[in-house]
N, CA, C and O atoms as a GROMACS GRO file, in nm:
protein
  164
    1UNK      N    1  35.733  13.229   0.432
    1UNK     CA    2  35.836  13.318   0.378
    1UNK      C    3  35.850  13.443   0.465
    1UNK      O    4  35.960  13.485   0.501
    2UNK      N    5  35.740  13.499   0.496
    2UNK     CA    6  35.744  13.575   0.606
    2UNK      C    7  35.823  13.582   0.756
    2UNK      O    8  35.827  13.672   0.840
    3UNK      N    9  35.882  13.445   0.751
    3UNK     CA   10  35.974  13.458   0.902
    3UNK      C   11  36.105  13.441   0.839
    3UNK      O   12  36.206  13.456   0.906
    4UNK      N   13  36.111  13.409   0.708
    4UNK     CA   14  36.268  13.427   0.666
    4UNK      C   15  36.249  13.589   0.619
    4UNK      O   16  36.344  13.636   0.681
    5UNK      N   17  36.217  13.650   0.582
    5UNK     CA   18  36.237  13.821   0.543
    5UNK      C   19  36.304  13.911   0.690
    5UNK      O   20  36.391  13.996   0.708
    6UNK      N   21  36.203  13.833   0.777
    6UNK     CA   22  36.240  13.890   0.914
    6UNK      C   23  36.381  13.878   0.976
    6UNK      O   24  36.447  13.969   1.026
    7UNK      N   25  36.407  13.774   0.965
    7UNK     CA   26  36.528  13.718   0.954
    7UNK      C   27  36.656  13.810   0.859
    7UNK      O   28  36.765  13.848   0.901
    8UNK      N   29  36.606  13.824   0.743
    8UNK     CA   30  36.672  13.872   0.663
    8UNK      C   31  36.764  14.061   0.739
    8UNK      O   32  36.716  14.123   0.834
    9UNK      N   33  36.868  14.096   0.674
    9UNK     CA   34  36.894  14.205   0.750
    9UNK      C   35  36.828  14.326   0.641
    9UNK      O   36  36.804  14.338   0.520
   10UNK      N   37  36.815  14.426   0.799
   10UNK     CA   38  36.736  14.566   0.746
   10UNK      C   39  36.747  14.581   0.593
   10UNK      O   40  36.654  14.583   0.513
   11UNK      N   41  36.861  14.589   0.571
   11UNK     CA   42  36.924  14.651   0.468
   11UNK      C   43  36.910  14.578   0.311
   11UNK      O   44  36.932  14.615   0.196
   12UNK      N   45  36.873  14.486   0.360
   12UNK     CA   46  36.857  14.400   0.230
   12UNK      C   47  36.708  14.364   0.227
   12UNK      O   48  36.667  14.304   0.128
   13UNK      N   49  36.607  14.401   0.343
   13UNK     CA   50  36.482  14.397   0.365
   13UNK      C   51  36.399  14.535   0.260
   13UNK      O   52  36.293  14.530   0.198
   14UNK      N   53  36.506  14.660   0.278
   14UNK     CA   54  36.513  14.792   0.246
   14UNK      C   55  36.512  14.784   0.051
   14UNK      O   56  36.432  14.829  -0.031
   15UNK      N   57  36.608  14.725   0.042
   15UNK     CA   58  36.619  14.696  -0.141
   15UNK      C   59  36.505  14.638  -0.186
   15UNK      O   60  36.443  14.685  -0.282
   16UNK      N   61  36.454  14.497  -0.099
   16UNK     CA   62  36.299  14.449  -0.152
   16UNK      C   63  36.230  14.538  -0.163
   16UNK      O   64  36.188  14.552  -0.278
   17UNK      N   65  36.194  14.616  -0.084
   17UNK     CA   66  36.111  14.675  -0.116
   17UNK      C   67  36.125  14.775  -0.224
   17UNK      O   68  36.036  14.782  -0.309
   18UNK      N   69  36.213  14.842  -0.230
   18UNK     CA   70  36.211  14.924  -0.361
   18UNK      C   71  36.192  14.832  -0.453
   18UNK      O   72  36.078  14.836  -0.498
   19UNK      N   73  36.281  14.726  -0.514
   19UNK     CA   74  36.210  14.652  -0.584
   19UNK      C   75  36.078  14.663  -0.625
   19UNK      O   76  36.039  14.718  -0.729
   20UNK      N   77  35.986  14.590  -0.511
   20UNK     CA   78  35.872  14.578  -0.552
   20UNK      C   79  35.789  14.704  -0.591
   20UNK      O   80  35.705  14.716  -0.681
   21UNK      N   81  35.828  14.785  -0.511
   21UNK     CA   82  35.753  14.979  -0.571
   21UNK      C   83  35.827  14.986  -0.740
   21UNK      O   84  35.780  15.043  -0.839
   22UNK      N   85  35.913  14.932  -0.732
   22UNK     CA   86  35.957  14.960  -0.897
   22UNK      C   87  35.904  14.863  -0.996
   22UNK      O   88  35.885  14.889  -1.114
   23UNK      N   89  35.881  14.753  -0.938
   23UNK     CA   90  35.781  14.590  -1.015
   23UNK      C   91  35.636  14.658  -1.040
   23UNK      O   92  35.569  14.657  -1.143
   24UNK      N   93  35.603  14.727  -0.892
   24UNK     CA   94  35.497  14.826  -0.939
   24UNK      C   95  35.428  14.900  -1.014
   24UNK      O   96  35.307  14.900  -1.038
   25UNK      N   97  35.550  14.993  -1.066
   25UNK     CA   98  35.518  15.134  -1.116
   25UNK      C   99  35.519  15.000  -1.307
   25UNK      O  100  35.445  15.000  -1.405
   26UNK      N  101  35.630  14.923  -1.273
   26UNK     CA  102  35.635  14.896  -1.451
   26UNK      C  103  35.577  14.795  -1.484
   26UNK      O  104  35.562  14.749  -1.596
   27UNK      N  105  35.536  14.750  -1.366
   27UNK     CA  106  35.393  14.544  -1.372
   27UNK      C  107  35.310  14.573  -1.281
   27UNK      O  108  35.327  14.504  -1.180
   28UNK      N  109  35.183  14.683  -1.272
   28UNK     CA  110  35.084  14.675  -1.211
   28UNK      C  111  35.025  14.587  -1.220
   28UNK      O  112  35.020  14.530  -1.329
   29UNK      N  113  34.949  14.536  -1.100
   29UNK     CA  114  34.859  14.411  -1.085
   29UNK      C  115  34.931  14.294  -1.025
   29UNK      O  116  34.893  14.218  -0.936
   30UNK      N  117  35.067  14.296  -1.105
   30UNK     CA  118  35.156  14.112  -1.081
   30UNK      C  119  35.238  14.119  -0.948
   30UNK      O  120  35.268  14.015  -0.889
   31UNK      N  121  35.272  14.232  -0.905
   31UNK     CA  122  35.358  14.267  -0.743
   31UNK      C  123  35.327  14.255  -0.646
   31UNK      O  124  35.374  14.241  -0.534
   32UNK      N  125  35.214  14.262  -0.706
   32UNK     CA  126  35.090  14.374  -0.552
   32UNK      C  127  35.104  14.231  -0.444
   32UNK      O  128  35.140  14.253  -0.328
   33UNK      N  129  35.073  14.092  -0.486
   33UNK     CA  130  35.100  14.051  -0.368
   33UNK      C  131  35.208  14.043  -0.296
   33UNK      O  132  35.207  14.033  -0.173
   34UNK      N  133  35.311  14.046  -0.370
   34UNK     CA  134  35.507  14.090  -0.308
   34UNK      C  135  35.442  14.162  -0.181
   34UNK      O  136  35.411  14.136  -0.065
   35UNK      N  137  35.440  14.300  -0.301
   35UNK     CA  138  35.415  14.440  -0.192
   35UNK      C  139  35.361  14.393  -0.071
   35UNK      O  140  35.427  14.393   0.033
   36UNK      N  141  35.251  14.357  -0.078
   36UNK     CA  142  35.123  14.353   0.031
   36UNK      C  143  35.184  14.251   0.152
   36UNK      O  144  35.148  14.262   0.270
   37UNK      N  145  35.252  14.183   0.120
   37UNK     CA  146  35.342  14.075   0.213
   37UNK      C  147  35.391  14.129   0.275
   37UNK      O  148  35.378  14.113   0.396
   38UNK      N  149  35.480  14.230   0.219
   38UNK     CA  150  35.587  14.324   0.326
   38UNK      C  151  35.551  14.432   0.411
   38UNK      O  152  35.600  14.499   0.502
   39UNK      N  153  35.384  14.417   0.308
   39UNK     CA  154  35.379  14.581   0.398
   39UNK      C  155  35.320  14.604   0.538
   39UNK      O  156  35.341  14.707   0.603
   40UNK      N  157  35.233  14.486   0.586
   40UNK     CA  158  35.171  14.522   0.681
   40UNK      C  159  35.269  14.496   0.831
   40UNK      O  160  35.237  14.521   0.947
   41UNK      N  161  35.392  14.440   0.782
   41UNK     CA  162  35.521  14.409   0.847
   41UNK      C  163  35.559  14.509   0.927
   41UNK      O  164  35.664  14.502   0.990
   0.00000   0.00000   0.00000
């Protein structure tokens, strides 16, 4: 999944992630691997 995100454009790369900081703040624990996927990107 990681080489389709890349793929994916900035801008819609940009929304995931808020997403997941917002899956975050209101489903701690269940995101974190989302997050952690994108982040070391």
């Amino acid at each position: 999944m990681a080489f389709r995100l890349r793929s994916v454009s900035l801008r819609r790369r940009l929304a995931m992630v808020i997403a997941c900081r917002a899956a975050l703040e209101t489903a701690p624990g269940l995101p974190i691997a989302i997050d952690r996927s994108s982040g070391p990107d």
